[in-house]
N, C-alpha and C positions, 0 to 999 in steps of 0.2 A: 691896532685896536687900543683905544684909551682904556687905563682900568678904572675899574669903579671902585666906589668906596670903601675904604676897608675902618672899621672903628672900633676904637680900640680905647679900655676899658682896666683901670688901676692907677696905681701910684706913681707918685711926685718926689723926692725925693732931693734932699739938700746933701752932694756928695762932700764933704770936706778932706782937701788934702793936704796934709801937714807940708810946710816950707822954710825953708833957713829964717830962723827970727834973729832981732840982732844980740839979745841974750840969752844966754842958756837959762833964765829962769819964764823966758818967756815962749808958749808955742805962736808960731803963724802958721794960720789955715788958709788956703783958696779954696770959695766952695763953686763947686758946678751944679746946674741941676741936672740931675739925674731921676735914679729910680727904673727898673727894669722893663715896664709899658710907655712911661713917656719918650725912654730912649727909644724904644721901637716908634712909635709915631712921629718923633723925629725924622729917624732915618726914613720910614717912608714917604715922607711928605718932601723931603728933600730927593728923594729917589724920584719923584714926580707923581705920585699915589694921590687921590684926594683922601684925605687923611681928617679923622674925628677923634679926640681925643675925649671921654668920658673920664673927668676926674675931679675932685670935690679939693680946690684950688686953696688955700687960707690967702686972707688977706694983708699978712706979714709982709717982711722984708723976704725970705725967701719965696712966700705967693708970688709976690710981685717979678723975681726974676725968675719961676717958673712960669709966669704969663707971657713975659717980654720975650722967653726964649722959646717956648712954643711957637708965638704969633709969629715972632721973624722966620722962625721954621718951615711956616707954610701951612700950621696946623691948624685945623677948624676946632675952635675952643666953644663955638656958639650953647652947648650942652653941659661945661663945666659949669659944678656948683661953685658957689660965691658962698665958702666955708668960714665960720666963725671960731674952727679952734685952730690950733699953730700945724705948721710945718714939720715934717717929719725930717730929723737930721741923721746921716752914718756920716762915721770919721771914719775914711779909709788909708789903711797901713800898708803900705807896698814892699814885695819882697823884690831881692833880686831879678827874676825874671820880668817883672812888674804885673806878677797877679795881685788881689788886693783881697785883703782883709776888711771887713767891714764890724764896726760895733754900732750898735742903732739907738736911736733916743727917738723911741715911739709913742710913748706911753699916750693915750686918750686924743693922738693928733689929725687931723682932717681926713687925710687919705682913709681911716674906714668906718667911718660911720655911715657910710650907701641907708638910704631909708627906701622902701617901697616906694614911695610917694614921688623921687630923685627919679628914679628909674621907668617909673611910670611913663613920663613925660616925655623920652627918647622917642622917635620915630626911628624907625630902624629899614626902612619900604628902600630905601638907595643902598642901600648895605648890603655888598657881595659878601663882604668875611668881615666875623667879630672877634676879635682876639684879646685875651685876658691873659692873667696870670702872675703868680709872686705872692706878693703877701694880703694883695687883697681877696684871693682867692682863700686864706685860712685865719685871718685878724677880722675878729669879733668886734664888733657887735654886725659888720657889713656883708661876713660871710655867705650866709645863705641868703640875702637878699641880690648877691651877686652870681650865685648858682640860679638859682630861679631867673634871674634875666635870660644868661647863656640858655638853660633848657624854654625858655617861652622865642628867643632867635632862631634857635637848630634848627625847625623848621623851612627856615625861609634864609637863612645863611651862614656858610663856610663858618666853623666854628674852631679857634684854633690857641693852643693852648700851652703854656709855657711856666710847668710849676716853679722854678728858677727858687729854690731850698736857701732859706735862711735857718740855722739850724741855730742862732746864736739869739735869736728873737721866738723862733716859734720853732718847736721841739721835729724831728723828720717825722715823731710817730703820727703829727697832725697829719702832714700832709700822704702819709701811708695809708691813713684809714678815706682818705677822700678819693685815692687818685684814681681806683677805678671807676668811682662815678662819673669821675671829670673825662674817662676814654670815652663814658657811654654817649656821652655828650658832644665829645669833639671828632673833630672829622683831622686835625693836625694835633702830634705832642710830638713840641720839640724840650728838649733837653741836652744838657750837657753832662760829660763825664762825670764831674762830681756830682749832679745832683745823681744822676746814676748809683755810684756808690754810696749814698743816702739812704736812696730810695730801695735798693735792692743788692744790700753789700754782696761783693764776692759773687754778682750776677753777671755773665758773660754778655754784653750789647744785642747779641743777635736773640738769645732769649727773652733778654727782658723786650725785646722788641715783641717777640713770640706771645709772650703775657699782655704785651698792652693792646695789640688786635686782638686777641681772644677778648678783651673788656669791653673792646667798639672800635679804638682808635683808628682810623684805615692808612693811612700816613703816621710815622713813627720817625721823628731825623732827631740822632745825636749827634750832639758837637764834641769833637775830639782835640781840642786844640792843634797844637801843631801836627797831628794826624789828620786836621782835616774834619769831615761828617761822615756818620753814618746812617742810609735812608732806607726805610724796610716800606715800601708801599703792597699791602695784605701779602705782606714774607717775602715778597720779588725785593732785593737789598744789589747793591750799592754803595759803595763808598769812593766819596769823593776826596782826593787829597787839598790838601790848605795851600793859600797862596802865599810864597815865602815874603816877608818882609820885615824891616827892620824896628822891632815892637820896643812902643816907648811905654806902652803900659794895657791891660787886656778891659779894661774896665767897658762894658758895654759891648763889649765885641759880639757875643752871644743875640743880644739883641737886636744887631745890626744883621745878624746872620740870620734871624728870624725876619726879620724886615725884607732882606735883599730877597729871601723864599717868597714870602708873600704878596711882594710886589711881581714879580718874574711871572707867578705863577697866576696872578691877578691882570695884567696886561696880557696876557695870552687867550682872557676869558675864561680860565679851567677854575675860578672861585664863582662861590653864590650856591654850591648846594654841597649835596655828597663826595664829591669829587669822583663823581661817577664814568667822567672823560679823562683821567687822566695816567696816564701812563708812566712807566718808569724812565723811559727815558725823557720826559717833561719833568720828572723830578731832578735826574741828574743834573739837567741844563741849568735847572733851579738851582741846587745847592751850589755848582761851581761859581754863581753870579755869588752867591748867600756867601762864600767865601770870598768873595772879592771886597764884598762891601766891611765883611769883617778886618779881611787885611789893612784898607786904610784907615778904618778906626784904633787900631792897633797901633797906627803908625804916629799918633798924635795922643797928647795925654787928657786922660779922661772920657767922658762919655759923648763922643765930637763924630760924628759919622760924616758920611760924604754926601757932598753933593751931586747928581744926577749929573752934571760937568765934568765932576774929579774921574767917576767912572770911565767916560767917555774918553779922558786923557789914559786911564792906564789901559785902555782897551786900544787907542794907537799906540801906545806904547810897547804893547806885545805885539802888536804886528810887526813895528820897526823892528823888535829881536830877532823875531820870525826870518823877519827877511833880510838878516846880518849888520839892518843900519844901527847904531847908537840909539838909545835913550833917550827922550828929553821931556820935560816938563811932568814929572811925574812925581817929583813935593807937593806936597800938602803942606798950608799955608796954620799955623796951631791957631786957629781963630776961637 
């Protein structure tokens, strides 16, 4: 079964990563585009998803190569705004392990001025699942004009949600006082450990799971980094282990693990309403894919997910293990 549309809704993001310059009084950046929604409609559009990308683009130098990197993506931009303020830039600082630091330079930029009027216009009649989240979900002036969207869709599709916690831009008590509006709303919240510890310090996974269906949520999957996820569909849980590999940096991983979910679970047909058919074992299937797709993004630096090919090479690839032969072709190419 082909899946249907999934659209998806939030920011653009100018990743910069510091690199050798030739003097020490000078820094070199590479920037990627990123941003925590566009990496997801990436990765599904490349996962083979027909993929809508709702985002209010600027027509800068960074506009410009977050258009050029979506469209080669596969991504339907037909509904992006054609924005008049600049690009939102994070310089990300990597530790050892290569998680990343981010500091943000947002002030007054495209990603969240959403007007009624923007949103209006969307047709949404092809759309199995809408999926949002991050900081357009809680950066003013866009915010409730972007709640209002998600509750006028719920009705009519899969609605799935990814508060992904900038605490260095906007404070966790925003996003505290919002989130269980946003369970009553969604039919998916995924998150990660840290926003976890954000969100509900010194809160054990499986409760806080417990708190966010009590709100609405029916689906509830943390990411645990190298432990993997954890999935609570209405209490019935699961934990899926991570797929080992050799991490050049985690940046976008999260979103790719949202992406590999949403598509698995969106070819299968179980998107487009309540998730009224779907079972825990159609989640776990899900999340092992949702880790796979995380692993080779891990494996490359920055926010680079796979292509629906790449998968396919490490999926013979484990059967060779399987069945004692060697390895082969299962680099990822740092494109």
């Amino acid at each position: 079964m082909s899946p249907r549309q999934i659209t998806v809704l939030g920011e653009c993001v100018a990743d910069a990563f510091a690199e050798p310059a030739s003097t020490s009084s000078e820094l070199a950046l590479r920037v990627l585009p990123g941003g925590g929604p566009a990496n997801t409609a990436v990765s599904l559009a490349r996962l083979g998803t027909p993929t809508r990308f709702l985002a209010r683009l600027s027509g800068d130098v960074f506009g410009r190569l977050f258009r050029a990197h979506l469209e080669a993506s596969g991504v339907d931009l037909s509904d992006a705004v054609r924005a008049a303020e600049p690009s939102t830039l994070a310089v990300a600082e990597l530790d050892a392990t290569g998680q990343a630091a981010f500091s943000f330079h947002a002030q007054n930029t495209a990603d969240w001025q959403w007007t009624t009027e923007e949103l209006a216009r969307v047709d949404l009649s092809d759309t199995a699942c809408l999926h949002t989240g991050s900081l357009a979900l809680v950066r003013q002036p866009g915010t409730t004009v972007v709640e209002d969207f998600l509750a006028a869709a719920a009705p009519h599709a899969t609605i799935s949600v990814d508060p992904n916690v900038r605490p260095l831009l906007v404070h966790p008590d925003v996003y505290r006082a919002r989130l269980a509006h946003w369970c009553m709303l969604a039919d998916v919240l995924r998150l990660s450990e840290d926003d976890l510890e954000l969100l509900l310090p010194g809160t054990p996974p499986e409760q806080a799971c417990d708190i966010w269906h009590a709100a609405g949520a029916r689906l509830v999957v943390i990411t645990l980094g190298a432990d993997g996820a954890l999935a609570s569909l209405d209490g019935e849980r699961v934990q899926v282990p991570a797929v080992p590999t050799s991490v050049a940096d985690t940046v976008g991983a999260g979103d790719s693990f949202t992406a590999g979910l949403l598509h698995h679970l969106g070819a299968r047909g179980l998107l487009g309403g309540r998730l009224t058919e779907l079972r825990l074992d159609d989640v776990t299937e899900a999340c092992r894919f949702g880790t796979r797709v995380a692993a080779l993004t891990c494996s490359v630096a920055g926010p680079n997910p796979p292509w629906q090919s790449e998968l396919a090479q490490l999926a013979t690839a484990d059967r060779a293990q399987r069945a004692g032969r060697p390895p082969s072709g299962t680099s990822r190419p740092n494109r």
